[in-house]
N, C-alpha and C positions, 0 to 999 in steps of 0.2 A: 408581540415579541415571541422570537422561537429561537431556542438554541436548541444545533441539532450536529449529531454525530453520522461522519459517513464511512462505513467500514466494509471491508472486502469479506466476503463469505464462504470467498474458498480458497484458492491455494495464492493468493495474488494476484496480478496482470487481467483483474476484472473491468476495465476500464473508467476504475474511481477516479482519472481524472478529466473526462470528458464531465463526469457525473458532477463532481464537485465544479467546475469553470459554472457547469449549467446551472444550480443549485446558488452558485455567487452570485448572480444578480440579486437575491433575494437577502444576500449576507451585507453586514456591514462590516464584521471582521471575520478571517477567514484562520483558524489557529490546525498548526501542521504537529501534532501530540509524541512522535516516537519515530523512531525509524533513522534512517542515515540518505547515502547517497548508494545505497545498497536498491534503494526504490525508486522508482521512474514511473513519471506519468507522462503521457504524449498528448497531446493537445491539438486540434486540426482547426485556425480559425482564417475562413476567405483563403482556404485551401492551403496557408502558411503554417508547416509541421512544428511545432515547439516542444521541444524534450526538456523537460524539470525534472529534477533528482531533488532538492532541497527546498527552492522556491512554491511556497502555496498558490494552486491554478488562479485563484481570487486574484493576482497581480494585472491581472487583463483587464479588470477592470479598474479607473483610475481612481474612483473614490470609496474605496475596500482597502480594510487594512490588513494585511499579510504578517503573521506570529509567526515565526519560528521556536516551539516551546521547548521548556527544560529537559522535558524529555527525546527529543531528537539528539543526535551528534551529529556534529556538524563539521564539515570540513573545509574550511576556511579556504583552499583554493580553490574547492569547485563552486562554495558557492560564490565566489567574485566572477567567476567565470561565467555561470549565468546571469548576474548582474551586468553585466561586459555585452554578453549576447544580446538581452534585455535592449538592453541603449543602444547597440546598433541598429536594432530596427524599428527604434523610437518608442519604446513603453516606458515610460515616467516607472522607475522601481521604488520611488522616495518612498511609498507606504510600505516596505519592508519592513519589520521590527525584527528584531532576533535577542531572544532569552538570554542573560548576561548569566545564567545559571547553565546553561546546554554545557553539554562537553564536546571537548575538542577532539576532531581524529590527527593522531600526530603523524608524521610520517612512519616511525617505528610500529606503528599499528600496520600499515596497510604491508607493511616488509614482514611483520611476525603470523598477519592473518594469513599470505600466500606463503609462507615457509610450512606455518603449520598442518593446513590442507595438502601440500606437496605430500609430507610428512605422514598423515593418513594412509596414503595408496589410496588401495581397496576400501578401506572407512570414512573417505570422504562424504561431507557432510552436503556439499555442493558452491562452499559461501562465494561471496562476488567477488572476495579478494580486496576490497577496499575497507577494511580495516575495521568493522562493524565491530563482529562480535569481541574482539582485542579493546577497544575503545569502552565499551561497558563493563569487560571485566576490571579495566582498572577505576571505573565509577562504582561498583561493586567492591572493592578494593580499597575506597577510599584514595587512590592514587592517581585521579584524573585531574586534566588539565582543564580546564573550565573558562567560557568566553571573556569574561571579567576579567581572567589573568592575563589574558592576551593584550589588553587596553595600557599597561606598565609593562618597558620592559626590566624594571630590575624585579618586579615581580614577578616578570614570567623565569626569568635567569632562577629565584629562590624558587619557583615552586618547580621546575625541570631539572633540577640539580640530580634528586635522586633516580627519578625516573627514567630518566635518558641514562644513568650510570647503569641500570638495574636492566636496560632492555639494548646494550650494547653490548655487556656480557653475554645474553639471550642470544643476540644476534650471531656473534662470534664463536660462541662456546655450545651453541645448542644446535644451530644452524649452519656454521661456516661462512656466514656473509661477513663484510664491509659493518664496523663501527658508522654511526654516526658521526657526523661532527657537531657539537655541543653550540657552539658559537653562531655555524652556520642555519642549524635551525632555530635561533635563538630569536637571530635578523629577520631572516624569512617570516616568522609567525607573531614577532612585534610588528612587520611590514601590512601583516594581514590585519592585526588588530586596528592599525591606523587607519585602515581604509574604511575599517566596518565597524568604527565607535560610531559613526553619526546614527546606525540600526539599532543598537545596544538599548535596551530596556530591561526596566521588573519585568518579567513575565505574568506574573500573578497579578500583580496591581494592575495591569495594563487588560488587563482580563476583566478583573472585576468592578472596573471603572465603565469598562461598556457593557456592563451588567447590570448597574444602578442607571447607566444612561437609557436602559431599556432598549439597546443595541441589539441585531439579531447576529449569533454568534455562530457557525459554522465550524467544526472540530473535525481535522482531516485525517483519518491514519492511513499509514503506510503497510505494504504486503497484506496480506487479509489474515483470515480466523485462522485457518489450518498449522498456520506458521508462528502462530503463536506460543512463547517461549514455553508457557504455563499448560495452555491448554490445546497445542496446535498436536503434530505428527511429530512427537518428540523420539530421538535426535534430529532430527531434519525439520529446524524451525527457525525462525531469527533469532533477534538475542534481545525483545523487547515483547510489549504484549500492543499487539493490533488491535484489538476488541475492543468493544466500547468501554467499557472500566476501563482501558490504559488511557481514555483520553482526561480522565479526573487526575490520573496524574503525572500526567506528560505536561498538563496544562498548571492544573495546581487548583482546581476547582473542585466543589463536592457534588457528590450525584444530583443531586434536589436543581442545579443548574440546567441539568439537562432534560430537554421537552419530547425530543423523537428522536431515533437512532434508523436509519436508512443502510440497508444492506445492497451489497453491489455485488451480481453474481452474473455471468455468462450465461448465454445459452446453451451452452456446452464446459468442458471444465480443461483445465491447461494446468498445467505446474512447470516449473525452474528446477533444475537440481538435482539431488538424490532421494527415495524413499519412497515409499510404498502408492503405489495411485491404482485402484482396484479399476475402475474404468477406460482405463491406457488402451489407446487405439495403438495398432502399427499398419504399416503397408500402405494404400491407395488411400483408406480413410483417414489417417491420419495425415498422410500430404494433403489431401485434401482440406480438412479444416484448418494446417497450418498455414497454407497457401491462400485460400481464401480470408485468414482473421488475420495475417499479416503476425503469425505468431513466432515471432524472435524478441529480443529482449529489453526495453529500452536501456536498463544500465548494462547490461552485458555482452550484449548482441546473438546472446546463447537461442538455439530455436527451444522454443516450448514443447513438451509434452502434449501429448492432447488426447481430449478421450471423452465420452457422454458425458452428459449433467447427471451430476450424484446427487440425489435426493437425500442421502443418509448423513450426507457432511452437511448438503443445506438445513435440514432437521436440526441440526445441533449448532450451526452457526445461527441460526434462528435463536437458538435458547439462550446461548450463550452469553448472546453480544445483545437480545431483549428488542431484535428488530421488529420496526413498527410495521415497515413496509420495505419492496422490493425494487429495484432499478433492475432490470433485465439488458443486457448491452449483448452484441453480436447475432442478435438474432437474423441480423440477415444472410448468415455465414451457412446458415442450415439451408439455405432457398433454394438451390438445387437436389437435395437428395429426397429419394424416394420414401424412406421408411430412416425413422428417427427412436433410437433406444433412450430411455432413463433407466437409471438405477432406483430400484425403491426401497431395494435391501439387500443386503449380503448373506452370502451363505458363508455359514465359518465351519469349516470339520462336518458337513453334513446338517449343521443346524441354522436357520433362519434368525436373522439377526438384525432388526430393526432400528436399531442404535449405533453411536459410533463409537467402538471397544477404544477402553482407554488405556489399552497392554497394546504396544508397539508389533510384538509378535505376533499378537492376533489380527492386529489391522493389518501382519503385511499378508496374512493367512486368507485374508478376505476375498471370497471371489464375489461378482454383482449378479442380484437376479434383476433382469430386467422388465421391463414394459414395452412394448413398441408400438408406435403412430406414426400415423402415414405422414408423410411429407408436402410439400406444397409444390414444392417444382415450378417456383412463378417469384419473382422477382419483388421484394418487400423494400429496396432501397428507397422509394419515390412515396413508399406510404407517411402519412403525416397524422391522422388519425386512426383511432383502434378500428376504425368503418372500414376505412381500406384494404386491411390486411385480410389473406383468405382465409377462411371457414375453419382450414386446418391450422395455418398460423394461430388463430385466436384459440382451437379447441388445446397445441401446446400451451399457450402462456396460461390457460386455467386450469391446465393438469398437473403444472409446476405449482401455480399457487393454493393446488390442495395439498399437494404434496408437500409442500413446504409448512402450511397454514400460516398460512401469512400474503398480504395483497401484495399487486403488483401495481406501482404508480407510474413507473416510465420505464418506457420500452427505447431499446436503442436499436437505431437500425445501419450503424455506417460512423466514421470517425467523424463528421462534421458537426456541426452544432446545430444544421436545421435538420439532422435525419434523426429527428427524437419523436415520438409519440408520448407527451404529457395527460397520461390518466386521469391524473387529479392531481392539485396542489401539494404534492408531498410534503411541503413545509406545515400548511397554515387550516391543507383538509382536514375533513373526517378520517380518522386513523382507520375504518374499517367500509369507508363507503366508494373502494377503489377497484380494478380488475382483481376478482376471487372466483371461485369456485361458485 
C-alpha cells in the first residue's frame, strides 16, 4: 500500500494530468486536495482530447474512485458540465464523490473576481476570472456557501440571505454592475444540488476508510509550487496552497498518511499571468517552444509564457513540497534545437544567488546565470525506453537531476499515454534507485 501526493514544481501547466491518469492505474482512490476550475488538466487517451477543471484524471478508469476534497471550490455548473461531457462519450462517472464540506463558487464570486481585476489596471494579479480567489476569501471569512447547503433549499435561502445582500451592494455600489436576483440564484443552485447529492460524501471518513482498507491513495493538486498562496511568487499566486502539505488538508488527513510525494516539472518552464519569471524567453525561442508544447491554457485559453528550466525554483520546490522523485514531461519539445540553457542560479545586484529569495522585489531583480548543453536535434517522440533516447537527451535529464538532487522516474515525451518512459516504479520503487546523476 502507497499513498502518494502529486504536485507541480513550477509555475503550473506541468503536465500533472497526463502524470496522475498514468500513476491511476496503480491508485484505488484518486483525491483532488485544493484548487477550483481556475486549473485544467488535458488528457490525450486513443488520440481523444479531454479537458478537466474539477473532475480527478482517475475517472478514466472505471474501478477508481474520484474525491473531490474539502479543500477544492467547486463550481457546481462546470462541474455538471463535465459530468454531461463524461456520459456523452460513455465513461461511467458514478465513482465521482464530492466533499459535502468543499465550498461553493457562487455566481457573485465569478462577477466580483473579473470587476476586481478590471479594477487593478496596471496591478493586476493575472487571476482566470472564475471566481477562485473571491470564493476563499469568504471561506476565510467564515461566509462561505458550502456543498451540504446546496442539498436544502430552505437551507441554502437561510444561509445566502446575507451574502448575496452583502455582494449586491459590492456589486452596485463598488462596481456599477446589475444586483443579483436572490430567488433566481437560489433555484439555479438548489437545481445544482439535486443533481449532485447522489456524489455528496464525508470527505475525511471516505478517506480514511480506504486507509484502514489498505487502499492505495493518490492526492492530486492543482497549479504547482511557485503559486502557492504561502510559499509561491507572492502577489502573483492562487489563493490555496498546491504543495504537498495542502494535500493533509484539503483532504483532512495527517502527514504520517503519506508515503512519496512525486513532483511534475517540464523540461523547460512556462507560467500564466503576471509576475516575475527570470528565465522568460521572447522572440523565435519563445514561439518556438510555445508552438511546439502546445502552450495556451487549458482553462483560459491565455498562451503561456515560456523560458528555460530554472533549477533555482526546482531546488526549492524539491524542499518545499519533500519530493521523492521527478516526472519530467515535454521533453520532446527541446528535440529540435541545437544548444539548451538551464538556469543554475541567479544573479541579484551583482551577487550570486543559489536560492529562491523570499522578498518579491528581489526575485523580480533576479537575472539567470546559465549553463548550456548541446542539443540532440533528433526526434525522442517514438522512444519508449531510457536506451533509446540520445546520448545528449539522457546527458540533460542527469544534469536536471543533480541539479535538482533528486531522481527522475518518468520521462514524458508527447501528450499520449504510451509516449512515456517509466524509469522505475515511482509508486512502490526504491526512492533513490532511479534516473540520478
Amino acid at each position: 500500500m502507497a499513498n502518494v501526493v502529486v504536485i507541480g514544481a513550477q509555475w503550473g501547466d506541468e503536465g500533472k494530468g497526463k502524470i496522475t491518469d498514468l500513476l491511476s492505474r496503480s491508485a484505488d482512490v484518486v483525491v483532488r486536495y485544493q484548487g477550483g476550475v481556475n486549473a485544467g488538466h488535458t488528457i490525450v487517451v486513443d488520440g481523444q482530447v479531454l479537458k478537466l477543471h474539477l473532475i480527478p484524471s482517475g475517472i478514466l478508469y472505471p474501478d477508481t474512485v474520484c474525491l473531490i476534497g474539502s479543500g477544492t471550490v467547486v463550481d457546481p455548473r462546470v462541474l455538471l458540465q463535465e459530468l454531461d461531457m463524461l456520459a456523452g462519450i460513455g465513461i461511467d462517472a458514478s465513482g465521482l464523490k464530492l466533499a459535502s464540506t468543499a465550498h461553493v463558487t457562487m455566481p457573485y464570486h465569478r462577477l466580483l473576481d473579473q470587476a476586481m481585476e478590471r479594477q487593478r489596471g496596471t496591478r493586476r494579479i493575472g487571476t482566470t476570472g472564475r471566481g477562485i480567489g473571491p470564493t476563499y476569501s469568504d471561506k476565510a471569512e467564515r461566509n462561505g456557501i458550502r456543498m451540504i447547503d446546496l442539498l436544502n433549499a430552505d437551507q441554502l435561502r437561510e444561509r445566502l440571505q446575507g451574502p448575496i445582500e452583502e455582494k449586491n451592494l459590492l456589486l452596485q455600489r463598488i462596481h456599477g454592475l446589475d444586483p443579483l436576483d436572490p430567488e433566481q440564484v437560489i433555484a439555479e443552485y438548489a437545481e445544482y444540488g439535486r443533481r449532485l447529492a447522489p456524489h455528496v460524501v464525508d470527505c475525511t471518513r471516505t478517506i480514511h476508510q480506504a486507509a484502514r482498507a489498505r487502499q492505495n491513495i493518490l492526492f492530486e493538486g492543482a497549479q504547482g509550487t511557485l503559486l502557492d498562496l504561502d510559499h509561491g511568487t507572492y502577489p502573483y499566486v492562487t489563493s490555496s496552497n498546491p504543495v504537498a502539505g495542502g494535500a493533509c488538508i484539503g483532504a483532512g488527513v495527517g502527514p504520517t498518511l503519506i508515503d512519496r510525494v512525486i513532483g511534475v516539472a517540464k523540461a523547460y518552464t512556462t507560467r500564466v499571468g503576471e509576475g516575475p519569471f527570470p528565465t522568460e524567453l521572447d522572440g523565435s525561442l519563445s514561439d518556438h517552444l510555445c508552438d511546439r508544447g502546445g502552450e495556451y491554457g487549458t482553462t483560459t485559453g491565455r498562451r503561456r509564457r515560456c523560458g528555460w528550466f530554472d533549477g533555482v525554483i526546482g531546488r526549492y520546490a524539491v524542499e518545499v513540497n519533500g519530493i521523492d522523485c521527478l516526472a519530467i514531461t515535454k521533453l520532446d519539445v527541446l528535440d529540435e534545437l541545437d544548444e539548451i540553457r538551464v538556469c543554475v542560479a541567479y544573479d541579484l545586484d551583482g551577487q550570486r544567488l543559489d536560492h529562491f529569495p523570499s522578498s518579491s522585489a528581489e526575485f523580480a531583480r533576479c537575472r539567470p546565470v546559465y549553463e548550456s548543453l548541446p542539443g540532440w536535434q533528433t526526434s525522442t517522440a517514438d522512444c519508449r525506453r531510457l536506451e533509446d533516447l540520445p546520448p545528449t537527451a539522457m546527458a540533460y535529464l542527469r544534469f536536471l537531476a543533480e541539479l535538482m538532487e533528486v531522481p527522475i522516474a518518468i520521462v514524458s515525451l508527447g501528450a499520449s499515454r504510451d509516449q512515456t518512459i517509466v524509469v522505475e516504479d515511482p509508486i512502490h520503487g526504491p526512492k533513490r534507485a532511479l534516473l540520478s546523476a
